[in-house]
Backbone as XML, in Angstrom:
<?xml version="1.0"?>
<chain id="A" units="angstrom">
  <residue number="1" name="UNK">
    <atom name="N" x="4.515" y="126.801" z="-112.267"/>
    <atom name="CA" x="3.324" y="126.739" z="-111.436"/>
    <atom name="C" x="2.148" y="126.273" z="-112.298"/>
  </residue>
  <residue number="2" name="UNK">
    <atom name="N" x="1.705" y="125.096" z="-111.497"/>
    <atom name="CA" x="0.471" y="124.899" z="-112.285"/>
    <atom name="C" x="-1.037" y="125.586" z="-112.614"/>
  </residue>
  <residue number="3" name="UNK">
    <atom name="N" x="-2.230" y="125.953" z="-113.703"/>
    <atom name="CA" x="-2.903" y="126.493" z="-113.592"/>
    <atom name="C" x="-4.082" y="125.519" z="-113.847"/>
  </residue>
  <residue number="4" name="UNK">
    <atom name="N" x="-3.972" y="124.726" z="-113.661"/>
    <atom name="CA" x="-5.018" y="123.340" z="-113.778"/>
    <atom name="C" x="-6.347" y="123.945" z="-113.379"/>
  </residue>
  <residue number="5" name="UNK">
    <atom name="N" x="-5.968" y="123.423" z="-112.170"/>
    <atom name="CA" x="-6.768" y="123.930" z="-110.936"/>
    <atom name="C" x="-7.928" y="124.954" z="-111.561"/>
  </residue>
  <residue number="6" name="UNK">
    <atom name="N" x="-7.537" y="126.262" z="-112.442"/>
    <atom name="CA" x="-8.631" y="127.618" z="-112.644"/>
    <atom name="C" x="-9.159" y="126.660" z="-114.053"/>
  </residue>
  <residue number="7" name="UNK">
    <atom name="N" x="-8.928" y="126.008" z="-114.598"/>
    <atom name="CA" x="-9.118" y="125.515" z="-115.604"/>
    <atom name="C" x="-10.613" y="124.570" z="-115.536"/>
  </residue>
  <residue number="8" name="UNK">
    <atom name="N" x="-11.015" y="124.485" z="-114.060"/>
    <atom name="CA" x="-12.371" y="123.812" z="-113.402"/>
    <atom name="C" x="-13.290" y="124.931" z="-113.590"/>
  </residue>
  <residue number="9" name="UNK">
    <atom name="N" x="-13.211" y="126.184" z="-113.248"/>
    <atom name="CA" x="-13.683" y="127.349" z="-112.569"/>
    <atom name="C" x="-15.434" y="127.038" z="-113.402"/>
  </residue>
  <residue number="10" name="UNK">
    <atom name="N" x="-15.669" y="127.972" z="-112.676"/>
    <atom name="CA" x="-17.601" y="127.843" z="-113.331"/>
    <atom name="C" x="-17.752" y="129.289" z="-112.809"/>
  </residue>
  <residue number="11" name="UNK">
    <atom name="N" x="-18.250" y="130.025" z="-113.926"/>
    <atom name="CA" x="-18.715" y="130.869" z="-113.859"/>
    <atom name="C" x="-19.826" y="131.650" z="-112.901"/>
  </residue>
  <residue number="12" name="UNK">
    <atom name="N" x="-19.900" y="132.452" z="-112.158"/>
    <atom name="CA" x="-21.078" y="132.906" z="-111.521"/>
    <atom name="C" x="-21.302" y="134.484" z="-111.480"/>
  </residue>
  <residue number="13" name="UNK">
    <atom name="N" x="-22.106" y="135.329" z="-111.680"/>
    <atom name="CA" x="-22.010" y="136.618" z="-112.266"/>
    <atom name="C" x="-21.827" y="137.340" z="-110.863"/>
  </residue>
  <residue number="14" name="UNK">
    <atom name="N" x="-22.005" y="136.510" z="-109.696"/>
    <atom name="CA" x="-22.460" y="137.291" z="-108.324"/>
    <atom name="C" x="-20.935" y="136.724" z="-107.362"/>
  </residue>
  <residue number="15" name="UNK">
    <atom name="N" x="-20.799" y="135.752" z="-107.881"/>
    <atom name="CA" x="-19.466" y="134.831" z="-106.727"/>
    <atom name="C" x="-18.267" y="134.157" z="-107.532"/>
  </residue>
  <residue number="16" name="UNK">
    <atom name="N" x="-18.652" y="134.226" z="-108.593"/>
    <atom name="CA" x="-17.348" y="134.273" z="-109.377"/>
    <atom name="C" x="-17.525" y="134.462" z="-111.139"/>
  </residue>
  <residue number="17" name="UNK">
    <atom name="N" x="-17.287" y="135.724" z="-111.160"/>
    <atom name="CA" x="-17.440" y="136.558" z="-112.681"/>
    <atom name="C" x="-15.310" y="136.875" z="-112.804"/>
  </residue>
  <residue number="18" name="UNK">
    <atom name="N" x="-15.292" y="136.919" z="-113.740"/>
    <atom name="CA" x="-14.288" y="137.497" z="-114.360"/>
    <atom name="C" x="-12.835" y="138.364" z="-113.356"/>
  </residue>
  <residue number="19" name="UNK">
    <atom name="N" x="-13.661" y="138.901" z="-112.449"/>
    <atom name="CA" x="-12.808" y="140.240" z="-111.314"/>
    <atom name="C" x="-12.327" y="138.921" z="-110.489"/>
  </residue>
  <residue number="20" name="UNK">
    <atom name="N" x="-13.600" y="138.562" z="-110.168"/>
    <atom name="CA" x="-13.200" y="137.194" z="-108.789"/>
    <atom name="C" x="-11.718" y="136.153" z="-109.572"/>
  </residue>
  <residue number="21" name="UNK">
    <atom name="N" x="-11.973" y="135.397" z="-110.567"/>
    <atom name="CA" x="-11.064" y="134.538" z="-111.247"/>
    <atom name="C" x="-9.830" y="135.216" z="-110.953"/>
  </residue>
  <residue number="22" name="UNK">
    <atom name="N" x="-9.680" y="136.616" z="-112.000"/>
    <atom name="CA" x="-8.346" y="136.913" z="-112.376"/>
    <atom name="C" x="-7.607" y="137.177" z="-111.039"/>
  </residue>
  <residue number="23" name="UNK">
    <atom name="N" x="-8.382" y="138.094" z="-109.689"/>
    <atom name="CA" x="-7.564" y="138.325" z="-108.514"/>
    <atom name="C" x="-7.036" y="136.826" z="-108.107"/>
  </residue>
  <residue number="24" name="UNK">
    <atom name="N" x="-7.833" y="135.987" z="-107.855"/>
    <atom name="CA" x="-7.839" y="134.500" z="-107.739"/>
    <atom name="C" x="-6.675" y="134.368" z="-108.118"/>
  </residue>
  <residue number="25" name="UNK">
    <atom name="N" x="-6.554" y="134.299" z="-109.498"/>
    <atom name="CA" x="-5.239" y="133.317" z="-110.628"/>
    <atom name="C" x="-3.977" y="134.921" z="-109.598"/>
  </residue>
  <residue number="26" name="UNK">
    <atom name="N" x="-4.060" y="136.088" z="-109.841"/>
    <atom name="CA" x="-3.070" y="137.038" z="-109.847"/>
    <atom name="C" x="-2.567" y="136.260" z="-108.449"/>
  </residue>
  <residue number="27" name="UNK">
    <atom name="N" x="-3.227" y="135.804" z="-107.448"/>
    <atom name="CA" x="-2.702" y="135.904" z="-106.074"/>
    <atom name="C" x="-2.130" y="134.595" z="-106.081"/>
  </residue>
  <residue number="28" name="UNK">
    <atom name="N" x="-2.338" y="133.397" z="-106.724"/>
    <atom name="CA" x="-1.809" y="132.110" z="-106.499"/>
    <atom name="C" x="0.222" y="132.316" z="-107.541"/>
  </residue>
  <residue number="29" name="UNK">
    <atom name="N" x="-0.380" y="133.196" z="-108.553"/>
    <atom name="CA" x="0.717" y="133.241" z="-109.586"/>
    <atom name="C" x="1.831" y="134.103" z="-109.332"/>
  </residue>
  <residue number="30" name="UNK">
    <atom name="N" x="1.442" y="135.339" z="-108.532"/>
    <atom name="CA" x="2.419" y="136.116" z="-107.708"/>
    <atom name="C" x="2.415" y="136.577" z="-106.655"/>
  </residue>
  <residue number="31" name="UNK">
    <atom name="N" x="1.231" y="136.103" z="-105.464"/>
    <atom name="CA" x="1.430" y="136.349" z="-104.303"/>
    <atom name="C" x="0.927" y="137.412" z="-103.697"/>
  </residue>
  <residue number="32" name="UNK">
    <atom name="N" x="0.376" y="138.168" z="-104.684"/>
    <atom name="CA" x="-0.144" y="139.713" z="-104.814"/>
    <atom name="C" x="-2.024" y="139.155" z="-104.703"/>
  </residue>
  <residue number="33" name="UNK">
    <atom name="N" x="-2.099" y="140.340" z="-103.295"/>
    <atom name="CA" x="-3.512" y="140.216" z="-103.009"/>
    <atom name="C" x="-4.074" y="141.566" z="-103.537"/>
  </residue>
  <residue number="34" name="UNK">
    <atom name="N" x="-3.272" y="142.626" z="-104.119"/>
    <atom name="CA" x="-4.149" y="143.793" z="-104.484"/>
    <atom name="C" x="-5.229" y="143.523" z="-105.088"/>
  </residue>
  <residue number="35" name="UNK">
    <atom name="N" x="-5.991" y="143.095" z="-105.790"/>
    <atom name="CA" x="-6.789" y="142.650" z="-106.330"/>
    <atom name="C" x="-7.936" y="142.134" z="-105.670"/>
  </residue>
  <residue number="36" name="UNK">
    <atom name="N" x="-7.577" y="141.445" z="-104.619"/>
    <atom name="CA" x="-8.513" y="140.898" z="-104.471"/>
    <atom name="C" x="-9.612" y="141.390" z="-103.781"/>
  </residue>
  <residue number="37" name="UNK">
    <atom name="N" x="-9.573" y="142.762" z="-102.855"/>
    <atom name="CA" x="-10.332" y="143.768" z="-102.592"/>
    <atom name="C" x="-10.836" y="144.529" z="-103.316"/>
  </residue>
  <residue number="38" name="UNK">
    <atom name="N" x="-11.010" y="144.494" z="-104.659"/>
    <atom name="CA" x="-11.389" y="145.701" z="-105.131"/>
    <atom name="C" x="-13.109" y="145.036" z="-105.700"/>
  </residue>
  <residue number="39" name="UNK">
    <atom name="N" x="-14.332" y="145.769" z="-105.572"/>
    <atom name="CA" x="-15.488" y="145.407" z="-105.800"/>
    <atom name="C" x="-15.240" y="145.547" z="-107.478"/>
  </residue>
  <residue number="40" name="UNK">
    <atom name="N" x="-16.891" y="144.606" z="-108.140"/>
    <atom name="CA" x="-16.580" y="145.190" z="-109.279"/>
    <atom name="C" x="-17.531" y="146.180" z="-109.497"/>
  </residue>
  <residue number="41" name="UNK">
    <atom name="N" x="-17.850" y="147.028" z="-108.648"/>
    <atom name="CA" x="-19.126" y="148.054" z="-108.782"/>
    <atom name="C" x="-18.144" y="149.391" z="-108.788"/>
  </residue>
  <residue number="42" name="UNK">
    <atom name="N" x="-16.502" y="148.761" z="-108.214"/>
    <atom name="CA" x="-15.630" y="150.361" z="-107.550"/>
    <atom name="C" x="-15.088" y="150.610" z="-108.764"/>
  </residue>
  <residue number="43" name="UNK">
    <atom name="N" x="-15.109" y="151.051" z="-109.556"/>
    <atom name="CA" x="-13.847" y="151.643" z="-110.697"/>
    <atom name="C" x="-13.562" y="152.511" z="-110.058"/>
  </residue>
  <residue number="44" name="UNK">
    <atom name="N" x="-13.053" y="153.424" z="-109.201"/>
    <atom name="CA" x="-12.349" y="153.976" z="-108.736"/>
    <atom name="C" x="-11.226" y="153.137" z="-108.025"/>
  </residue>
  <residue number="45" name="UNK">
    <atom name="N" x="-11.150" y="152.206" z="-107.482"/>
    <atom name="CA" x="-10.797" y="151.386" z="-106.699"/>
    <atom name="C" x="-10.258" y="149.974" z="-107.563"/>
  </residue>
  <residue number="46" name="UNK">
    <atom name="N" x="-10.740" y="149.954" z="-108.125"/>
    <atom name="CA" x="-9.944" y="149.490" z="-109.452"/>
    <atom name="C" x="-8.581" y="150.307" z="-110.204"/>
  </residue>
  <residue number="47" name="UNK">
    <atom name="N" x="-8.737" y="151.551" z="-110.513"/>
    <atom name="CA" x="-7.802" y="152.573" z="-110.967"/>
    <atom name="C" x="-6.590" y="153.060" z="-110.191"/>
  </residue>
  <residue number="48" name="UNK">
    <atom name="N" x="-7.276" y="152.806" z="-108.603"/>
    <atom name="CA" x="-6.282" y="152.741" z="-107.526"/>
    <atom name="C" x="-4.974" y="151.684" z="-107.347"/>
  </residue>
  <residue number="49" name="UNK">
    <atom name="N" x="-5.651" y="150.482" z="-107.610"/>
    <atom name="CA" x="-4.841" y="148.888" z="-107.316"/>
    <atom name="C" x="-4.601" y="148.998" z="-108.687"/>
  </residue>
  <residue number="50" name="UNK">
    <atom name="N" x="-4.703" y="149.355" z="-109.943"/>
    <atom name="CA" x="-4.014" y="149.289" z="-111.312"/>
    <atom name="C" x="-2.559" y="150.551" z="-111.502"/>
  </residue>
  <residue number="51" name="UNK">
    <atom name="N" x="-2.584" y="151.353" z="-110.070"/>
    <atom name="CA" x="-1.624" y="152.275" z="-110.265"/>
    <atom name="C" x="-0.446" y="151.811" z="-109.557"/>
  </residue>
  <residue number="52" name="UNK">
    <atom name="N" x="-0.547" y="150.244" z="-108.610"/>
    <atom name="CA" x="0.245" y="150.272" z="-108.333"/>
    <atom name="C" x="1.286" y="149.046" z="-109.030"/>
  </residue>
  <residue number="53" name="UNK">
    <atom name="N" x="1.219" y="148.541" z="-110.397"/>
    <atom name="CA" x="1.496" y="147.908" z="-111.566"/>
    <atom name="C" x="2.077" y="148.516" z="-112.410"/>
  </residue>
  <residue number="54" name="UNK">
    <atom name="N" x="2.954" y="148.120" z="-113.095"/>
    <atom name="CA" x="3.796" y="148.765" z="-114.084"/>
    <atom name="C" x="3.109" y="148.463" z="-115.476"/>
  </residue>
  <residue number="55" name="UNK">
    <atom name="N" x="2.588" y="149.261" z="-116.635"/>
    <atom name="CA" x="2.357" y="149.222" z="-117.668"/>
    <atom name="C" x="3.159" y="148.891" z="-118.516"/>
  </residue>
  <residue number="56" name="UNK">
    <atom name="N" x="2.748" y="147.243" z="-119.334"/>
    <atom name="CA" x="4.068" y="146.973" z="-120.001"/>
    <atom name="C" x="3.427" y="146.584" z="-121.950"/>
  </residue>
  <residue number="57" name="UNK">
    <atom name="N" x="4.291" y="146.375" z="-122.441"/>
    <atom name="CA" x="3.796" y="145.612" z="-123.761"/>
    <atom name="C" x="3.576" y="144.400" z="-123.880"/>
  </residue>
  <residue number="58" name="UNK">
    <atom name="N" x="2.820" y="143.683" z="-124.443"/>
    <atom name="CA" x="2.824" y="142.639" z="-124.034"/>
    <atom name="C" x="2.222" y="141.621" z="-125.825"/>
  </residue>
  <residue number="59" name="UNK">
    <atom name="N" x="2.023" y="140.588" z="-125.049"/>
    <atom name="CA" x="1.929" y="139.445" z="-124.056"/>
    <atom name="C" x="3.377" y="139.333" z="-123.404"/>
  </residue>
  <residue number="60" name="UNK">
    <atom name="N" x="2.848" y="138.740" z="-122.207"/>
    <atom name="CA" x="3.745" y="138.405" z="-121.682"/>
    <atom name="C" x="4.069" y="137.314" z="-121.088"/>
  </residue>
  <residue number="61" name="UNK">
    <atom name="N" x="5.268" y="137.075" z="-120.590"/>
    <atom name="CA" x="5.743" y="135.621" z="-120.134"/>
    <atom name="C" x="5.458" y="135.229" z="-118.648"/>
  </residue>
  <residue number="62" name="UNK">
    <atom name="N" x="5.920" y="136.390" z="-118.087"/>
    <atom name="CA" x="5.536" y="136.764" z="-117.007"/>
    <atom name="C" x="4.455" y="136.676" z="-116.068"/>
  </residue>
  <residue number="63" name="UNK">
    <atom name="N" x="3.257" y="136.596" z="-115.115"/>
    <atom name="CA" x="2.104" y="136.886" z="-114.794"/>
    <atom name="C" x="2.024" y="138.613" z="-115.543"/>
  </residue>
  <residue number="64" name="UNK">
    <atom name="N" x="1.114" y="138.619" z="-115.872"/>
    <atom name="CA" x="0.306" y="140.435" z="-116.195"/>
    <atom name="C" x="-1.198" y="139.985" z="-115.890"/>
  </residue>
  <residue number="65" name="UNK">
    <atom name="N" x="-1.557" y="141.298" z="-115.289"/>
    <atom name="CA" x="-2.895" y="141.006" z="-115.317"/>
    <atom name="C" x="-3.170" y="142.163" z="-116.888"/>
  </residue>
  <residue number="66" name="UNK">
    <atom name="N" x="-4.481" y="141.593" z="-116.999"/>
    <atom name="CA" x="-4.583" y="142.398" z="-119.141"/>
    <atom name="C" x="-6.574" y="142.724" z="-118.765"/>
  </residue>
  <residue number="67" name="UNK">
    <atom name="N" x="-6.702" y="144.321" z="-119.124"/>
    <atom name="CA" x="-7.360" y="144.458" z="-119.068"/>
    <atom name="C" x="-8.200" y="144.505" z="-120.571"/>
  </residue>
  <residue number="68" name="UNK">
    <atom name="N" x="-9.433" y="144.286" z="-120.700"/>
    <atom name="CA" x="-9.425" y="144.499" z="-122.319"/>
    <atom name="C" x="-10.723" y="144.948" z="-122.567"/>
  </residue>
  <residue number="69" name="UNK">
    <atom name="N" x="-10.920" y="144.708" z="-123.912"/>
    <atom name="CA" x="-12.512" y="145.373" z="-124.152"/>
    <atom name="C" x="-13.290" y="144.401" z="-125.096"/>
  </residue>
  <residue number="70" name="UNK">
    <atom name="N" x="-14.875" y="143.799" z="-124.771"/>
    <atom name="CA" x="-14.971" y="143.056" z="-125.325"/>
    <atom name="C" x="-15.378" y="143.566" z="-126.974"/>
  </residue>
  <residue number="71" name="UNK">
    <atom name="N" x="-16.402" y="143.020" z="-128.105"/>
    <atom name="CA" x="-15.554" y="143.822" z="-128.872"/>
    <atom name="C" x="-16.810" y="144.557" z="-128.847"/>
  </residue>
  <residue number="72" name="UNK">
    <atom name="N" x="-17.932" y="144.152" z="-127.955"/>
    <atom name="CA" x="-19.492" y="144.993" z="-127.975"/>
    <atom name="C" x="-18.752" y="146.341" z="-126.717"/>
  </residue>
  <residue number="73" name="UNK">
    <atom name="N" x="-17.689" y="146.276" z="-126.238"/>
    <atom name="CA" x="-17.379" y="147.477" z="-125.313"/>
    <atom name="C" x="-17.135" y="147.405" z="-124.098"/>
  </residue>
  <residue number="74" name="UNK">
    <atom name="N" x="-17.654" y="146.154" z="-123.725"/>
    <atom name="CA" x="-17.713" y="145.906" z="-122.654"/>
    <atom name="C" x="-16.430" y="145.410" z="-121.628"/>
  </residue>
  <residue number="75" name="UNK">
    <atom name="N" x="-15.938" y="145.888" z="-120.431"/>
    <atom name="CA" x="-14.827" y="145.547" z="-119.933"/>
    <atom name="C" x="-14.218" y="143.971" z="-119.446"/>
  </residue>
  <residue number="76" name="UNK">
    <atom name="N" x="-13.063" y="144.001" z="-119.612"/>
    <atom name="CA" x="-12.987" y="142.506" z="-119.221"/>
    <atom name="C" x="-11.570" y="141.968" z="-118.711"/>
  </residue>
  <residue number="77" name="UNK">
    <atom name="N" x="-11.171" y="141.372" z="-118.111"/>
    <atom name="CA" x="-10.060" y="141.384" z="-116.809"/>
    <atom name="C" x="-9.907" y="140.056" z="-116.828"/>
  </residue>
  <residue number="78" name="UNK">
    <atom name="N" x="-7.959" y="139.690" z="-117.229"/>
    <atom name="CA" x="-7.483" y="138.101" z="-117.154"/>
    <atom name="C" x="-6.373" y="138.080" z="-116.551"/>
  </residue>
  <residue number="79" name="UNK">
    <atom name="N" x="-5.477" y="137.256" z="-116.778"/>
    <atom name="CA" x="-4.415" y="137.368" z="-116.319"/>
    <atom name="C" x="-3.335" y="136.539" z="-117.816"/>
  </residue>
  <residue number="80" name="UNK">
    <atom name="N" x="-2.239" y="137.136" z="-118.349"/>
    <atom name="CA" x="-1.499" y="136.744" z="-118.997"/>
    <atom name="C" x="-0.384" y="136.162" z="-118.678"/>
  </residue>
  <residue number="81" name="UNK">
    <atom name="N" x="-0.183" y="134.457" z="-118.937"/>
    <atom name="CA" x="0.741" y="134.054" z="-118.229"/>
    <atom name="C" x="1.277" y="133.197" z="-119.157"/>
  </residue>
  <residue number="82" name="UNK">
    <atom name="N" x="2.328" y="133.175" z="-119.480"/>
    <atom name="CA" x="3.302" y="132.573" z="-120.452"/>
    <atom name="C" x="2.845" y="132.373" z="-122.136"/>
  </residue>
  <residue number="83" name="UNK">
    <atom name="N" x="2.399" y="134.085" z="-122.420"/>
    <atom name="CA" x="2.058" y="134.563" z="-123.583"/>
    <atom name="C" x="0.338" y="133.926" z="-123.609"/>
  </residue>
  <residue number="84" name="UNK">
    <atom name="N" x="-0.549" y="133.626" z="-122.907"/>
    <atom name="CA" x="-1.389" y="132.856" z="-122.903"/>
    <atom name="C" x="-2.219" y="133.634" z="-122.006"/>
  </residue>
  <residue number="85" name="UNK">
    <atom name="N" x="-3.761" y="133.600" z="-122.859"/>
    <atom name="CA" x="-4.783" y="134.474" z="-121.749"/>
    <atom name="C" x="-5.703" y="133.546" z="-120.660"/>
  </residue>
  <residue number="86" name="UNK">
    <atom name="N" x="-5.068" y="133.382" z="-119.559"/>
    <atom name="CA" x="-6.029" y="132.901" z="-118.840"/>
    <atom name="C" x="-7.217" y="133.788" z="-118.187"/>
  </residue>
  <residue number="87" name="UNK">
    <atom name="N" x="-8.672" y="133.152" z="-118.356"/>
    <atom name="CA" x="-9.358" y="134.252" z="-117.986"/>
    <atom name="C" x="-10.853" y="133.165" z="-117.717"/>
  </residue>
  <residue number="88" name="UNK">
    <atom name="N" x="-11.951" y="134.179" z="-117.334"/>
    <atom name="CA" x="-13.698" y="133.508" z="-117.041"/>
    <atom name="C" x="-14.287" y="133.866" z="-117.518"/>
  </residue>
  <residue number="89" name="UNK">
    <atom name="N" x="-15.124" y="133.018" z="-117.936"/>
    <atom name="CA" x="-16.366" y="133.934" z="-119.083"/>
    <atom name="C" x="-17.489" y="133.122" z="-118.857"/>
  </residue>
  <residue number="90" name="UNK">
    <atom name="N" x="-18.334" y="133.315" z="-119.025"/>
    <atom name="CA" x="-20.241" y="133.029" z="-119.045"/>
    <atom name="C" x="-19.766" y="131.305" z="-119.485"/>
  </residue>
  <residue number="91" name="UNK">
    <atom name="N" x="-18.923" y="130.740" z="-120.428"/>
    <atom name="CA" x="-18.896" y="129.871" z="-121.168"/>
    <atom name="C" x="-17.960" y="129.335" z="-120.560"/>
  </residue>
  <residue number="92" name="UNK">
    <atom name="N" x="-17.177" y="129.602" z="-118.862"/>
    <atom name="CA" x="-16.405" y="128.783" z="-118.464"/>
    <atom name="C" x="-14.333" y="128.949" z="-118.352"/>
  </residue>
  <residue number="93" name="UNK">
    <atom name="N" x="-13.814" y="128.371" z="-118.104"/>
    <atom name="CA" x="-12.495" y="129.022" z="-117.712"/>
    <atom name="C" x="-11.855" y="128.894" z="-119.234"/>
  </residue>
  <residue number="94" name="UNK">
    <atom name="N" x="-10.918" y="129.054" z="-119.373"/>
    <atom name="CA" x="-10.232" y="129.248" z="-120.282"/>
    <atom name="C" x="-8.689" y="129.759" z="-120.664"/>
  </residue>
  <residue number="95" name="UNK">
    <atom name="N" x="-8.065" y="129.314" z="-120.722"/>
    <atom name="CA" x="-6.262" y="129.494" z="-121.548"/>
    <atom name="C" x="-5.739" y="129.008" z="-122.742"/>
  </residue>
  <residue number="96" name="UNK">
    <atom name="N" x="-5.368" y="130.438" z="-123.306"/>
    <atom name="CA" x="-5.192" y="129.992" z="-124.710"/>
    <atom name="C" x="-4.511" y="131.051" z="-125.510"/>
  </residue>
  <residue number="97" name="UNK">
    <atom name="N" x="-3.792" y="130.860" z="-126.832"/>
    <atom name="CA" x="-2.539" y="131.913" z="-126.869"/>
    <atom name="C" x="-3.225" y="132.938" z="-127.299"/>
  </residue>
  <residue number="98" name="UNK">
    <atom name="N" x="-2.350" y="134.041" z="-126.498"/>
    <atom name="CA" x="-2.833" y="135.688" z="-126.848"/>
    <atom name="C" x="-3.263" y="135.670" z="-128.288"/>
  </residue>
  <residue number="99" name="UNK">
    <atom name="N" x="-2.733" y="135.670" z="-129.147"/>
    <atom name="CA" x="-3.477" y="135.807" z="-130.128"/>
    <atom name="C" x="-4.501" y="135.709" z="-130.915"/>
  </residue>
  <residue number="100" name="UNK">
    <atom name="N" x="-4.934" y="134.297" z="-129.902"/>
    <atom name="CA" x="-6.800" y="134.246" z="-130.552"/>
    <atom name="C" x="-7.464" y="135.284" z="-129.503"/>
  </residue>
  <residue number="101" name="UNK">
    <atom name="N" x="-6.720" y="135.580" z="-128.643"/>
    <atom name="CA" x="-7.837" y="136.585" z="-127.936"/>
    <atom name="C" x="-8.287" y="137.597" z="-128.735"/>
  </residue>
  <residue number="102" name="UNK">
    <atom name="N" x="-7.657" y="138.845" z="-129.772"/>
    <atom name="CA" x="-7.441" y="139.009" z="-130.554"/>
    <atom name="C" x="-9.181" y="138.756" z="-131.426"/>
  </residue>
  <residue number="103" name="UNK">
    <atom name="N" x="-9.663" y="138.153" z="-131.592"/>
    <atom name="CA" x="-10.422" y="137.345" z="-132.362"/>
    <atom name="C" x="-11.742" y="137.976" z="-131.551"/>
  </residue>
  <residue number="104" name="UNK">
    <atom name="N" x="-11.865" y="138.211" z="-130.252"/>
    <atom name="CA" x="-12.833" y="138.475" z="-129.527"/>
    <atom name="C" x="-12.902" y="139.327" z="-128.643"/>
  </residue>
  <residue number="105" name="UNK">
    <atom name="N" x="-11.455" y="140.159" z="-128.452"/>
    <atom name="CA" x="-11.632" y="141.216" z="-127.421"/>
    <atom name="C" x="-10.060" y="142.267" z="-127.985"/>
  </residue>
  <residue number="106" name="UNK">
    <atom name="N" x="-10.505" y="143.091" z="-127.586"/>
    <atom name="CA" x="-9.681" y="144.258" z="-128.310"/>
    <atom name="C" x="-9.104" y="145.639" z="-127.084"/>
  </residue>
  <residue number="107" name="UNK">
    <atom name="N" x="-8.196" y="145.913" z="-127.603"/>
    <atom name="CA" x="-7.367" y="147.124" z="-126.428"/>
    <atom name="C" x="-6.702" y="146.471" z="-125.517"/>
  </residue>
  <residue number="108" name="UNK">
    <atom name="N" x="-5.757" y="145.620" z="-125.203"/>
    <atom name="CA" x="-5.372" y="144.829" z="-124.195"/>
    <atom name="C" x="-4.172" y="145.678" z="-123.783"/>
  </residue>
  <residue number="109" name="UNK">
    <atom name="N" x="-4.437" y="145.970" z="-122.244"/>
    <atom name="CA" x="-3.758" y="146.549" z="-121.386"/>
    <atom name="C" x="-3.143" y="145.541" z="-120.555"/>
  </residue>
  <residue number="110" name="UNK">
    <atom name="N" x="-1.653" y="145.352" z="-120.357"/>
    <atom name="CA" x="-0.676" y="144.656" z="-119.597"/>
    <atom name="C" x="-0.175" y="145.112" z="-118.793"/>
  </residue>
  <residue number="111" name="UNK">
    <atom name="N" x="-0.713" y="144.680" z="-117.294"/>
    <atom name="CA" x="0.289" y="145.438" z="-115.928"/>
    <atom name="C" x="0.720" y="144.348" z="-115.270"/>
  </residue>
  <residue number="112" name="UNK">
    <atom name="N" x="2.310" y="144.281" z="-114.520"/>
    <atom name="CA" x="3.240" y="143.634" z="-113.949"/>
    <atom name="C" x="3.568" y="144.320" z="-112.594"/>
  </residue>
  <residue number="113" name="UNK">
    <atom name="N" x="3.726" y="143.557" z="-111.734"/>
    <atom name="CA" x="4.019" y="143.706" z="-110.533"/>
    <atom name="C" x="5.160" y="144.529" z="-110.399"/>
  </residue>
  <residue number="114" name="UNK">
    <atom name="N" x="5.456" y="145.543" z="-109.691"/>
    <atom name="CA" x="6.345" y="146.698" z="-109.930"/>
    <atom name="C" x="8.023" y="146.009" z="-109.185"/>
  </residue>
</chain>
């Protein structure tokens, strides 16, 4: 499956930040709309739609969505797809191998469709 397409994306903090992208990429890559309801004001509701994902190790090959931390603390939400973090940021779309993520964001949590 191609990911071209998110590879345009433009950032917007109100209509498309980071939550918007990754449900975006999660629903084209596996079909799965959990995501795409959840506000980003709800962390509760977030914790809800993350319980129904299997916690795995990762990177992965697979779609995962990867939650992480930036390295000032701040939260941040991609999707991992063939060892590779696709994700949105202030600076535009982006895919590129897990390991430079690494470089800029830290704690990466991997969940897979159950």
């Amino acid at each position: 499956m191609s990911i071209d397409a998110f590879l345009a994306e433009k950032y917007d903090r109100r209509l498309n930040n980071c939550l918007h992208f990754a449900a975006s990429a999660w629903e084209r890559l596996t079909g799965d709309r959990g995501l795409a309801a959840v506000r980003e004001d709800d962390i509760a509701a977030l914790r809800g739609v993350m319980r129904r994902y299997l916690l795995v190790s990762g990177p992965t090959t697979q779609p995962s969505l990867v939650l992480l931390d930036t390295l000032g603390g701040e939260p941040h939400i991609g999707v991992c797809y063939r060892r590779r973090l696709l994700h949105l940021t202030e600076s535009g779309a982006s895919n590129f191998p897990f390991d430079v993520a690494t470089a800029t964001y830290r704690n990466p949590r991997f969940y897979v469709c159950r």
